[in-house]
Every structure is written in structure tokens, then in C-alpha cells.
C-alpha positions, 0 to 999 in steps of 0.5 A: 500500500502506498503513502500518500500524503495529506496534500496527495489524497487532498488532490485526489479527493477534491481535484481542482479544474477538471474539464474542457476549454473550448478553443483552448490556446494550449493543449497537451495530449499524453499516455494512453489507455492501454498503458493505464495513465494518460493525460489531457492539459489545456490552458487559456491565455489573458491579454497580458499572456498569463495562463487565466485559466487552465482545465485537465481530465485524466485517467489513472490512479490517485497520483495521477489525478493529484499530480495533475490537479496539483500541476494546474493549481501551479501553472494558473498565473504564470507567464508560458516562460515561467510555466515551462521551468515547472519539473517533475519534481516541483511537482512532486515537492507541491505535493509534499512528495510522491512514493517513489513508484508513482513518480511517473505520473508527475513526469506526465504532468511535466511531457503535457505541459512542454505539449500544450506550451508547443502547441500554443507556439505552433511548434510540430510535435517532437518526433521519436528521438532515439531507439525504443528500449521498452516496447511495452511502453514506448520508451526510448533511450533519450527518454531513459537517459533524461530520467536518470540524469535528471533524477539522479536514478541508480536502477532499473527499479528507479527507472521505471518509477518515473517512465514506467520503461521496464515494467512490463516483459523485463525483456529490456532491463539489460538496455536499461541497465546500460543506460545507467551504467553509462551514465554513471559511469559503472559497470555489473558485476558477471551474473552467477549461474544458478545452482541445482534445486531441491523441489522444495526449495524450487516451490519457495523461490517460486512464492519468494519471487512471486511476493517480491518482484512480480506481484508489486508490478502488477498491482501497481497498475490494479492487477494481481497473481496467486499462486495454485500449484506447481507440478515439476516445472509446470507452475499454475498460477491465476491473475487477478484484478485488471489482469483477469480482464486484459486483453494482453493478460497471456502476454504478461503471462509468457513475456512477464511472469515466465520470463521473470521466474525462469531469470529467478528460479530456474529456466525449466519453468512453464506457467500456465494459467488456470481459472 
């Protein structure tokens, strides 16, 4: 369970400048429905070009509708100049702090208003910069690289906190960490092979794995998995939450969970989902 601050739940509970502007003279588009959080900003601009007034609707979770309420409360009166040195973390900050794994809905509310600002000053939107790391998410490496430089991040944990990259199949946690690696200048240390398992020990690194890395990531987004038997290395498992509804359930399935426990616990291992 998170904690959220009194600020955070305030945001949440009672948002502030919800709705649409007509014609607005600024507009930022952001997210999308199938990764769980996306943003729409837009701003009105008086004689004297301060932002008069400013509306949002979002879809996500708490802290991405506090973030975004809380971003619209900071931008109303402000010149586009002033407006446009908010950050991610001066959002975070006026929210009195955002746990660490919802950081990412502030870097939303950051990439809406550098779109609406753009669009009032006519400017075409950004073309992909760089090589997309996370397919799950769209993420590319220019993205990751801003991220870690300008949040100080150390790992693929922090990484995807703020752009949700790595959060989905794993299949580009390598890439990430070299991102990382490059910009901090170190290096990971060689992998260790894993050692030969006991059938009892086999099944509590399954739970283990299952406690510890897999479902916090898929409750972060309303999913959840349990776990129903293991038969050699056939583990059976049954999702819940938003995963027993999604469309790309088998693909967290194979891509995720598999992928994940064959990585942890042994490479033999199938999962299979059963109701």
C-alpha cells in the first residue's frame, strides 16, 4: 500500500479544474489507455499572456489525478516562460512528495505541459528521438537517459518509477541497465549461474519471487497473481484484478511472469494459467 500524503489524497479527493476549454490556446495530449495513465492539459491565455485559466481530465490512479490537479493549481498565473521551468519534481515537492513508484505520473504532468506550451507556439510535435528500449511502453533511450540524469536514478527499479520503461516483459532491463551504467559511469558485476534445486526449495523461490518482484508490478497498475500449484516445472498460477480482464493478460503471462521466474528460479519453468 502506498503513502500518500495529506496534500496527495487532498488532490485526489477534491481535484481542482477538471474539464474542457473550448478553443483552448494550449493543449497537451499524453499516455494512453492501454498503458493505464494518460493525460489531457489545456490552458487559456489573458491579454497580458498569463495562463487565466487552465482545465485537465485524466485517467489513472490517485497520483495521477493529484499530480495533475496539483500541476494546474501551479501553472494558473504564470507567464508560458515561467510555466515551462515547472519539473517533475516541483511537482512532486507541491505535493509534499510522491512514493517513489508513482513518480511517473508527475513526469506526465511535466511531457503535457512542454505539449500544450508547443502547441500554443505552433511548434510540430517532437518526433521519436532515439531507439525504443521498452516496447511495452514506448520508451526510448533519450527518454531513459533524461530520467536518470535528471533524477539522479541508480536502477532499473528507479527507472521505471518515473517512465514506467521496464515494467512490463523485463525483456529490456539489460538496455536499461546500460543506460545507467553509462551514465554513471559503472559497470555489473558477471551474473552467477544458478545452482541445482531441491523441489522444495524450487516451490519457495517460486512464492519468494512471486511476493517480491512480480506481484508489486502488477498491482501497481490494479492487477494481481496467486499462486495454485506447481507440478515439476509446470507452475499454475491465476491473475487477478485488471489482469483477469486484459486483453494482453497471456502476454504478461509468457513475456512477464515466465520470463521473470525462469531469470529467478530456474529456466525449466512453464506457467500456465488456470481459472
Amino acid at each position: 500500500m502506498w503513502e500518500y500524503t495529506d496534500k496527495v489524497k487532498d488532490h485526489f479527493l477534491n481535484p481542482r479544474n477538471v474539464g474542457v476549454i473550448e478553443d483552448p490556446d494550449g493543449l497537451g495530449e499524453v499516455g494512453s489507455l492501454a498503458c493505464g495513465d494518460a493525460l489531457k492539459l489545456m490552458f487559456k491565455l489573458d491579454a497580458s499572456g498569463h495562463i487565466e485559466d487552465v482545465k485537465f481530465q485524466t485517467f489513472g490512479c490517485a497520483s495521477a489525478i493529484a499530480s495533475s490537479s496539483a500541476l494546474t493549481e501551479m501553472i494558473k498565473g504564470l507567464t508560458l516562460e515561467e510555466a515551462a521551468k515547472i519539473t517533475n519534481e516541483d511537482i512532486a515537492r507541491y505535493l509534499g512528495d510522491l512514493p517513489k513508484e508513482k513518480m511517473h505520473c508527475s513526469v506526465m504532468g511535466r511531457d503535457a505541459l512542454e505539449k500544450a506550451i508547443a502547441y500554443y507556439r505552433g511548434e510540430p510535435d517532437k518526433k521519436v528521438e532515439g531507439e525504443i528500449v521498452c516496447e511495452c511502453f514506448g520508451v526510448t533511450d533519450r527518454e531513459i537517459e533524461r530520467a536518470v540524469r535528471e533524477n539522479h536514478l541508480r536502477t532499473i527499479e528507479d527507472v521505471t518509477s518515473y517512465v514506467k520503461a521496464g515494467g512490463g516483459c523485463e525483456n529490456c532491463h539489460d538496455r536499461i541497465q546500460e543506460i545507467i551504467d553509462s551514465i554513471l559511469g559503472t559497470e555489473r558485476p558477471a551474473a552467477k549461474k544458478p545452482a541445482k534445486l531441491s523441489n522444495i526449495q524450487k516451490i519457495k523461490l517460486i512464492e519468494e519471487t512471486l511476493e517480491r518482484e512480480i506481484k508489486p508490478a502488477l498491482q501497481k497498475d490494479g492487477g494481481g497473481i496467486e499462486l495454485v500449484d506447481v507440478d515439476g516445472n509446470t507452475v499454475m498460477v491465476r491473475l487477478c484484478g485488471t489482469c483477469s480482464a486484459c486483453n494482453a493478460s497471456q502476454v504478461t503471462l509468457k513475456n512477464y511472469v515466465e520470463t521473470k521466474l525462469q531469470e529467478l528460479v530456474t529456466p525449466e519453468l512453464v506457467v500456465e494459467e488456470v481459472a
